[in-house]
C-alpha positions in Angstrom: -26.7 -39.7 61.1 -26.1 -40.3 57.1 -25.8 -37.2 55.1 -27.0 -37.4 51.5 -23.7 -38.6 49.8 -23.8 -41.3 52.1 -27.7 -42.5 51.3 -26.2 -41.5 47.7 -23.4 -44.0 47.7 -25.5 -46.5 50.0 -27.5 -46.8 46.7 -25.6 -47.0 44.0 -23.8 -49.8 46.1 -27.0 -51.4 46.3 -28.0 -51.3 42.5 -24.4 -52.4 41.3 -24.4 -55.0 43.6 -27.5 -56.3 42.2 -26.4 -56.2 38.6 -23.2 -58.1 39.2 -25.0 -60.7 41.0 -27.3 -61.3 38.4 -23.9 -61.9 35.8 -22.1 -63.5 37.9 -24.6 -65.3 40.2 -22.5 -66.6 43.0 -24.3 -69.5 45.3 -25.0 -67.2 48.5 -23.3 -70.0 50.8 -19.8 -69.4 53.2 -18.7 -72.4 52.0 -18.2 -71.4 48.2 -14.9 -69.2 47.3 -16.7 -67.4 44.6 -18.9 -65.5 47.3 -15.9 -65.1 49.2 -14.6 -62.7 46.2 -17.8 -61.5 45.4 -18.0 -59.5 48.5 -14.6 -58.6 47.9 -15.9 -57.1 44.2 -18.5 -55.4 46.5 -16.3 -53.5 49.0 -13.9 -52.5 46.1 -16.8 -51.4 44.2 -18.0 -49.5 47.4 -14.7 -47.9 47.5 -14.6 -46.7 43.6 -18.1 -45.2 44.4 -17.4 -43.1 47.6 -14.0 -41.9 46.0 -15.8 -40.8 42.8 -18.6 -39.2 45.0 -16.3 -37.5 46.8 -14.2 -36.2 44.5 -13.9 -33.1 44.9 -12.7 -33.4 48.6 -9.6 -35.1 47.2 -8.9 -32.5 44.2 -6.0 -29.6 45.1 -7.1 -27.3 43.2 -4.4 -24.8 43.6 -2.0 -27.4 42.6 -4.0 -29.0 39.8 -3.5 -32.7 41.0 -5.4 -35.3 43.2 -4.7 -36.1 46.5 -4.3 -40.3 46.3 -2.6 -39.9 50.0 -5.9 -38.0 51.4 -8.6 -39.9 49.1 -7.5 -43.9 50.7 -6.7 -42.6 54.7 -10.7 -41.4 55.5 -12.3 -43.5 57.6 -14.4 -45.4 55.2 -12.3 -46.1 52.7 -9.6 -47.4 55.5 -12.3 -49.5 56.8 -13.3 -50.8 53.6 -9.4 -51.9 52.8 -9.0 -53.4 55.9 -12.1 -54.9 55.9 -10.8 -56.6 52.6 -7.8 -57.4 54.2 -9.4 -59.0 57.2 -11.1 -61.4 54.2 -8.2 -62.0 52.6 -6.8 -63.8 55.7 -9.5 -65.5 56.7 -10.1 -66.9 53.5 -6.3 -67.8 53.4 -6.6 -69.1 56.6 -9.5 -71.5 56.3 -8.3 -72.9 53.0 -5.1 -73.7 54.3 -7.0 -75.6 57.4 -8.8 -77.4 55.1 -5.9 -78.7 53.0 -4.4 -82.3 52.6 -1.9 -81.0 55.2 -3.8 -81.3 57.9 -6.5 -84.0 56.7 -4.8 -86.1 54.6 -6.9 -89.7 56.1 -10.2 -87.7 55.2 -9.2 -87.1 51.6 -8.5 -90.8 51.3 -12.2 -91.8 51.8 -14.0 -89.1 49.9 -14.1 -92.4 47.3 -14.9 -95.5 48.2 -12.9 -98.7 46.4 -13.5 -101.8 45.9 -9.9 -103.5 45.3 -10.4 -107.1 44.2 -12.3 -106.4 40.9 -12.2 -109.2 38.3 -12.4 -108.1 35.1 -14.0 -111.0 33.1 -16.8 -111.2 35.6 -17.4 -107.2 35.5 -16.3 -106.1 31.8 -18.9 -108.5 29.8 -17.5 -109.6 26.7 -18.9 -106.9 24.0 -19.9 -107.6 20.1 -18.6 -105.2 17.2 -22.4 -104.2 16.8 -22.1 -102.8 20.4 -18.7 -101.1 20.4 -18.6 -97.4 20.3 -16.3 -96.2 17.3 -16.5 -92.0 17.9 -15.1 -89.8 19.8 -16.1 -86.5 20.8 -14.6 -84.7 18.5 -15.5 -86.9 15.3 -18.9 -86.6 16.8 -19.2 -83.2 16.5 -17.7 -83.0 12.9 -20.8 -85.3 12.4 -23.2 -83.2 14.3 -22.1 -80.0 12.2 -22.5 -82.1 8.8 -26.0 -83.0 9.8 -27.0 -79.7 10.9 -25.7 -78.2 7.5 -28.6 -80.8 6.2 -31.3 -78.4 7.6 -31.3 -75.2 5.6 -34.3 -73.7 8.0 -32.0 -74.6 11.0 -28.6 -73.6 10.1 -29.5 -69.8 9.4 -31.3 -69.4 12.9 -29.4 -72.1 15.1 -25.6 -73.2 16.1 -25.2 -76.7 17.7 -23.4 -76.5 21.3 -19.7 -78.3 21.6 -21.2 -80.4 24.6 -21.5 -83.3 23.1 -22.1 -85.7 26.1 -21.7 -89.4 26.0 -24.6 -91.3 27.7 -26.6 -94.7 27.1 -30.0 -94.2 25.5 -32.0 -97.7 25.2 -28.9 -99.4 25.6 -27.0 -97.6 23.0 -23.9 -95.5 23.6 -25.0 -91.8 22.4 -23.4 -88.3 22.6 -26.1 -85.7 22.6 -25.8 -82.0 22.3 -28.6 -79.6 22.5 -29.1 -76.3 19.8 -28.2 -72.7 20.5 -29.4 -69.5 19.3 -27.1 -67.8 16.3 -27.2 -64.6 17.9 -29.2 -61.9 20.0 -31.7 -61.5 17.5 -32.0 -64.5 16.2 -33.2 -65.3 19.9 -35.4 -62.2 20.0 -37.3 -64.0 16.3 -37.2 -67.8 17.8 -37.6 -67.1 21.7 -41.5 -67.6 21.6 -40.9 -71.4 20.5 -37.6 -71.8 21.6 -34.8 -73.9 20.4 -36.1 -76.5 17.8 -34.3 -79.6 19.3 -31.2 -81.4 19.5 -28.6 -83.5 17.9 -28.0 -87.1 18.7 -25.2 -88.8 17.2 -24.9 -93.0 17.5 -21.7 -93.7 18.6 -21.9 -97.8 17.0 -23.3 -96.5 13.7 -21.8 -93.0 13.6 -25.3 -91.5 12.1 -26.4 -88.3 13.4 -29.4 -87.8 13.6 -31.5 -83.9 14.4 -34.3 -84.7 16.9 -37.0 -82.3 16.5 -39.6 -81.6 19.5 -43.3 -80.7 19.2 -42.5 -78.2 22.0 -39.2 -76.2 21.5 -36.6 -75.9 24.3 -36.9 -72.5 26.5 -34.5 -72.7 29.0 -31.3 -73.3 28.0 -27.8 -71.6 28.0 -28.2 -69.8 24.8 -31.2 -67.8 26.5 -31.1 -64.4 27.7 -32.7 -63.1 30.9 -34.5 -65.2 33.4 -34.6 -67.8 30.8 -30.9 -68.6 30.8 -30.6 -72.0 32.6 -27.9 -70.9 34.6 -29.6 -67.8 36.1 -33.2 -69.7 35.8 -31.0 -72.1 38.4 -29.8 -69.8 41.1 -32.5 -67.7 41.5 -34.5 -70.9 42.3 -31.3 -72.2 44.4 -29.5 -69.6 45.7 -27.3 -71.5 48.5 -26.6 -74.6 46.8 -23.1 -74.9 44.6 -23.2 -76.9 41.6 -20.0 -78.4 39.9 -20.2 -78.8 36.0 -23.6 -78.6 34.4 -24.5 -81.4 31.8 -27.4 -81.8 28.9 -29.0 -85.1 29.2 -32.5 -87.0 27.6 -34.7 -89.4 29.2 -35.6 -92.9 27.6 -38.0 -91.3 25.8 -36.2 -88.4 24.7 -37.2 -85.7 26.2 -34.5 -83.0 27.2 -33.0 -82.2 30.6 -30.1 -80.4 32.5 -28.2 -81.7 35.1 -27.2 -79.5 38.2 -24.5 -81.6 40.6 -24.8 -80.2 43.7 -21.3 -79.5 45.3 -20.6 -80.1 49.0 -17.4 -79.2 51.2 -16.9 -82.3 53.8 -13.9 -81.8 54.9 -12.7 -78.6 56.8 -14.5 -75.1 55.4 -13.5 -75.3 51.5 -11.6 -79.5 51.3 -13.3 -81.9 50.3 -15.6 -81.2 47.6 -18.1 -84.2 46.8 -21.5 -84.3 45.0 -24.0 -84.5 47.5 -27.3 -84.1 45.6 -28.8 -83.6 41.7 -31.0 -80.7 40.8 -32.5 -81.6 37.6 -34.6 -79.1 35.1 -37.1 -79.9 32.6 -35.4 -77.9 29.4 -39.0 -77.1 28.1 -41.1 -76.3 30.8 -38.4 -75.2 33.0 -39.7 -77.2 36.4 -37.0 -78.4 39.0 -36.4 -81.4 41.2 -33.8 -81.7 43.5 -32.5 -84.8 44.5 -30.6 -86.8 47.3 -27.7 -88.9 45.6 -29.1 -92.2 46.4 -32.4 -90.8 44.7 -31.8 -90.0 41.4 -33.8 -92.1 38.8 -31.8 -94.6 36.5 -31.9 -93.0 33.5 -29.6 -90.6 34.5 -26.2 -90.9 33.3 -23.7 -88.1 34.7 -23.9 -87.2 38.4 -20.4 -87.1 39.5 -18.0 -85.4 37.3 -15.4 -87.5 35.0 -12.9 -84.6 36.8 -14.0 -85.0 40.1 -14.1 -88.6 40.4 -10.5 -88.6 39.1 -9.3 -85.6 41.3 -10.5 -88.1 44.0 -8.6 -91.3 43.2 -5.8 -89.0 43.2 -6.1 -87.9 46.4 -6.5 -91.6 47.3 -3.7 -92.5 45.7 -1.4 -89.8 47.0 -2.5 -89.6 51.1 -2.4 -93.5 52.1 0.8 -93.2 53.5 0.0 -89.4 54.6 1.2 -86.3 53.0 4.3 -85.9 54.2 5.0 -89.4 52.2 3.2 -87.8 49.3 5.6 -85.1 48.7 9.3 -86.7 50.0 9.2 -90.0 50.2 6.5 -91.2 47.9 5.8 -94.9 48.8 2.9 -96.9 47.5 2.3 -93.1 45.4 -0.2 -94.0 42.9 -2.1 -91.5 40.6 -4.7 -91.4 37.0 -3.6 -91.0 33.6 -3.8 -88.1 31.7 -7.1 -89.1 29.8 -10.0 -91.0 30.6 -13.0 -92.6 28.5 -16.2 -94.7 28.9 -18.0 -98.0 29.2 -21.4 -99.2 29.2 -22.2 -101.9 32.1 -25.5 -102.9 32.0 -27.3 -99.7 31.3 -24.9 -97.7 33.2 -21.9 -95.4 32.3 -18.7 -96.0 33.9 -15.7 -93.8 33.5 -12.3 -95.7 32.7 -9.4 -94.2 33.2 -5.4 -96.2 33.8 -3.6 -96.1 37.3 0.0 -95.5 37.2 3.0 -94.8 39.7 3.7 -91.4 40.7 6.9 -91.9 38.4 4.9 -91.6 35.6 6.7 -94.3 33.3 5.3 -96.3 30.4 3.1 -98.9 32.2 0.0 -99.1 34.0 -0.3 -101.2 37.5 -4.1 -101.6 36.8 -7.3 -99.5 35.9 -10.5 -98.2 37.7 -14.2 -98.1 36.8 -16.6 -95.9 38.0 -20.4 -95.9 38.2 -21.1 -92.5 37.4 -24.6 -92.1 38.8 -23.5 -93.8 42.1 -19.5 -93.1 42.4 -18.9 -97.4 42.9 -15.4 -97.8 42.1 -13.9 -100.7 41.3 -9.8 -101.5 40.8 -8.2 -103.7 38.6 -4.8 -104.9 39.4 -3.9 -105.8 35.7 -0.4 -104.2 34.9 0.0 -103.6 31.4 0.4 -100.7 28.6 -0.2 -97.0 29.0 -2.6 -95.8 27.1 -0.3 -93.5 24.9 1.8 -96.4 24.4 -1.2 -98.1 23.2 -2.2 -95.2 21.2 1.5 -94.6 19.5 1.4 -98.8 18.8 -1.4 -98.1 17.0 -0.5 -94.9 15.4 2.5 -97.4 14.0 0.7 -100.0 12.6 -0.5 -97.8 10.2 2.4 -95.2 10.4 2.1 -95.0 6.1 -1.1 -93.8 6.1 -0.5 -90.8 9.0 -3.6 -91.5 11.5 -4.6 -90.3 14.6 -5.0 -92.8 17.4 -7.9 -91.6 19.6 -8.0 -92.4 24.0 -8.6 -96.1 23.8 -11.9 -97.6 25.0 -11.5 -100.4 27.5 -13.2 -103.7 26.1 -13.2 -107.6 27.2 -12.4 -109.3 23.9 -12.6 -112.7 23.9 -12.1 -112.2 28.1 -9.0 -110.5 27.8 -8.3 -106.6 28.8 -8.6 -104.8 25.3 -7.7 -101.2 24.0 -10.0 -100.0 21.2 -8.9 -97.1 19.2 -10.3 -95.3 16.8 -7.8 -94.1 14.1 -8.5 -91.2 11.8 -7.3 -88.8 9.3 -6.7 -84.9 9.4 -10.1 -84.1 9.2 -10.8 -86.2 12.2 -13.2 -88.4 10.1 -12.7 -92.4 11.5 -10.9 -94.3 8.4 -9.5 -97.2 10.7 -10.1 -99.1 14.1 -7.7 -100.6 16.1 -7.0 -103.5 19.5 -3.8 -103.6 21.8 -3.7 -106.3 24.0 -3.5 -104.6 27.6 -0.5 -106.9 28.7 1.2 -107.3 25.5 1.0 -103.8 23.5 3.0 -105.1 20.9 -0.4 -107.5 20.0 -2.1 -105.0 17.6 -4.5 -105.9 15.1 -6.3 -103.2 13.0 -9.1 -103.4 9.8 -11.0 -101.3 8.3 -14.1 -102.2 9.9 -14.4 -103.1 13.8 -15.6 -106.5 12.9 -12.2 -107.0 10.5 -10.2 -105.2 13.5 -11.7 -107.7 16.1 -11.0 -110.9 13.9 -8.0 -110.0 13.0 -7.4 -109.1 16.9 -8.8 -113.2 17.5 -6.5 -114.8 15.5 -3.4 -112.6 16.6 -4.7 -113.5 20.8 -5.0 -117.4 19.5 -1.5 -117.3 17.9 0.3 -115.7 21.1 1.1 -118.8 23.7 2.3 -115.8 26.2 -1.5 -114.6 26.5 -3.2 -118.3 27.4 -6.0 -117.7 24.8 -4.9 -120.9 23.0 -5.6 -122.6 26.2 -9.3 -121.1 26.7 -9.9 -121.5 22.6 -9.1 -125.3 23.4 -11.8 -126.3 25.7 -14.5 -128.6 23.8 -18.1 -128.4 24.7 -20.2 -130.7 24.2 -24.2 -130.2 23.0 -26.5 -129.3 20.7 -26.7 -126.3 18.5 -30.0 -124.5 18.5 -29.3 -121.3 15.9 -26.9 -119.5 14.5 -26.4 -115.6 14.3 -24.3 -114.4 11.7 -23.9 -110.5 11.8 -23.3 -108.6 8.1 -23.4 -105.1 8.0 -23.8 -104.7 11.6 -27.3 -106.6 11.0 -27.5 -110.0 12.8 -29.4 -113.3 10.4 -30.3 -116.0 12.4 -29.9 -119.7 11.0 -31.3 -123.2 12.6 -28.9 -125.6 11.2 -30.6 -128.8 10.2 -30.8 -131.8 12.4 -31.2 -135.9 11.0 -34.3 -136.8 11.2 -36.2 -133.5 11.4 
């Protein structure tokens, strides 16, 4: 039978457990570690309630102190601390069960690879008017310009740091969606909601504020069950969701992305997207999906992180993990950086493949469809990327520029690092090409199509890259039209023909 400090404590167990689940909304699911410490938060706050309830049973008051000694041996806060400590080493236990250790074959296949990728057939060559020149943080230094343009939007709003690349009509974007200046800022624009968004053109560099005829309600900026993230769990409790990401339709219209997180191998290894909850930003309507489900127009299913935590595991556990850690053979890991490509209306994450040594060189590259996780390998050895970068960097060493991650391109069929070079106030002033295989090829100009022309001739000059030998081949036929691009802008001309 309870006595009334029991039904006392019982309650305010209750209530505080149902305030920290609404901040820290844990998935309620076994197979996530951060319900594994929310219980723990709830047993320990359990045991700060029953000693403060009881604390007068604990107090000597003829010698003016607290009895710690008597307060932690009663039964239930012993049962509570060993309780925790039963957790503890079960949780210990099944991570360490589910670790490389033990499963190092099943973390090689979490990602699939195709090995014999050929890069001229894949990578199609790309035109200056297509290549894009920002990166995330120039964006945003864009993005913050062109909010400064509004005068009713800067005093209410902020613009978000997201700032995530995707392709929109077949043009390389990064979007990011408003926020909420404050508390009560919200409280005077919450019955519209947030105005719109900010799209920046990564080809053009224009930003551009899109404005909606119905404001955005759900987003993370909101308080209360209009936060995305709580709007989420209470409508998914169970599922676990890996990084969240703000994306538009073709047609503009706003959404955010919910990867759902599995655990495939053992009780916590092996994490892997295995679905897509996406949310209408406006009205605030959900649909889950199944991986192979998810419409086109969606960009970002499988984290840039994850997908590279994976290859890693690939790339460590083919010759097992003891190998992994001793004797390292056939060890192969990522770079430290990673970017992305268009392919025909998808986005692909790029990122180099080096040996576990970590020296200057590359042994190839990867691309990664990432709506579907296809991954294919490129065995082209060649420059690191910071090499690249730091070649670059010297070209113009005068003039004190920052490289930024290259973009993988196919100029002229040959593997191509672009890089963006600007100034302190990371504003683009200069573009730059390094050959893949021969770093030491760099051509720059102040505009992409001087950089790419100048990149031509340089590839044409080289005998040690073959160009010449492609550039040599004559075709034969008749010339229809000509496009000549100025400005970015492309002029079409029909040349004239004898006897027209």
């Amino acid at each position: 039978m309870m006595n009334s400090r029991t039904w006392k404590s019982l309650l305010i167990i209750i209530i505080l457990a149902i305030i920290s689940f609404y901040f820290m909304l844990p998935a309620i699911n076994l197979q996530n570690p951060d319900f594994w410490l929310f219980v723990v938060w709830i047993l320990l706050l359990a045991i700060g309630v029953r000693l403060f309830i009881n604390n007068s049973d604990y107090y000597n008051a003829r010698r003016n102190e607290y009895d710690i000694e008597k307060a932690f041996l009663t039964p239930p806060i012993s049962r509570l601390l060993l309780l925790i400590g039963i957790i503890a080493i079960i949780f210990t236990g099944l991570t360490f069960a589910s670790s490389p250790i033990f499963h190092s074959n099943a973390y090689t296949k979490l990602i699939d690879i195709k090995l014999d990728g050929n890069f001229q057939d894949d990578v199609a060559v790309i035109t200056f008017n297509q290549i894009p020149t920002l990166d995330k943080q120039s964006a945003q230094r864009l993005g913050d310009r062109k909010m400064g343009e509004f005068a009713d939007l800067v005093s209410q709003f902020e613009v978000s740091n997201d700032y995530a690349q995707i392709n929109f009509q077949n043009r390389p974007i990064r979007v990011t969606p408003l926020l909420y200046g404050g508390f009560f800022k919200w409280i005077n624009n919450r019955a519209y909601g947030l105005p719109g968004y900010i799209m920046i053109d990564m080809v053009t560099q224009e930003g551009e504020v899109i404005r909606l005829d119905e404001g955005i309600k759900y987003s993370k900026s909101d308080k209360f069950g209009r936060n995305i993230d709580r709007h989420v769990r209470l409508h998914y409790p169970t599922l676990m969701f890996a990084r969240t990401l703000f994306e538009i339709d073709d047609s503009g219209n706003p959404y955010w992305l919910y990867p759902v997180e599995g655990r495939t191998i053992g009780w916590f290894g092996g994490k892997d997207i295995t679905g897509l909850v996406v949310i209408d930003a406006i009205t605030g309507d959900s649909t889950y999906y199944n991986i192979g489900d998810v419409p086109e127009w969606i960009d970002h299913v499988f984290p840039s992180e994850l997908i590279l935590e994976q290859y890693d595991w690939y790339g460590a556990y083919q010759n097992g993990w003891l190998n992994s850690i001793f004797g390292q053979r056939g060890v192969t890991m990522t770079t430290e950086g990673y970017n992305f490509l268009v392919i025909e209306d998808d986005l692909y994450v790029y990122t180099g493949i080096t040996s576990v040594g970590r020296d200057e060189s590359n042994i190839g590259f990867i691309l990664t469809n990432q709506r579907t996780k296809e991954t294919t390998y490129y065995a082209i050895p060649g420059s690191h990327e910071y090499s690249a970068m730091t070649s670059a960097e010297g070209a113009v060493q005068h003039l004190r520029y920052t490289a930024t991650f290259p973009l993988l391109l196919n100029i002229a069929g040959e593997p191509t690092y672009f890089i963006a070079l600007k100034d302190d106030g990371q504003l683009v002033k200069m573009y730059a090409m390094v050959n893949v295989r021969q770093y030491n090829i760099v051509a720059t100009g102040a505009t992409v199509q001087e950089c790419e022309l100048h990149y031509r001739r340089m590839l044409s000059s080289d005998p040690t890259i073959g160009f010449g030998e492609i550039a040599s081949n004559v075709v034969s036929g008749v010339i229809d039209y000509i496009v000549v691009y100025v400005d970015g802008q492309p002029y079409r001309f029909v040349p004239e023909r004898a006897g027209a």
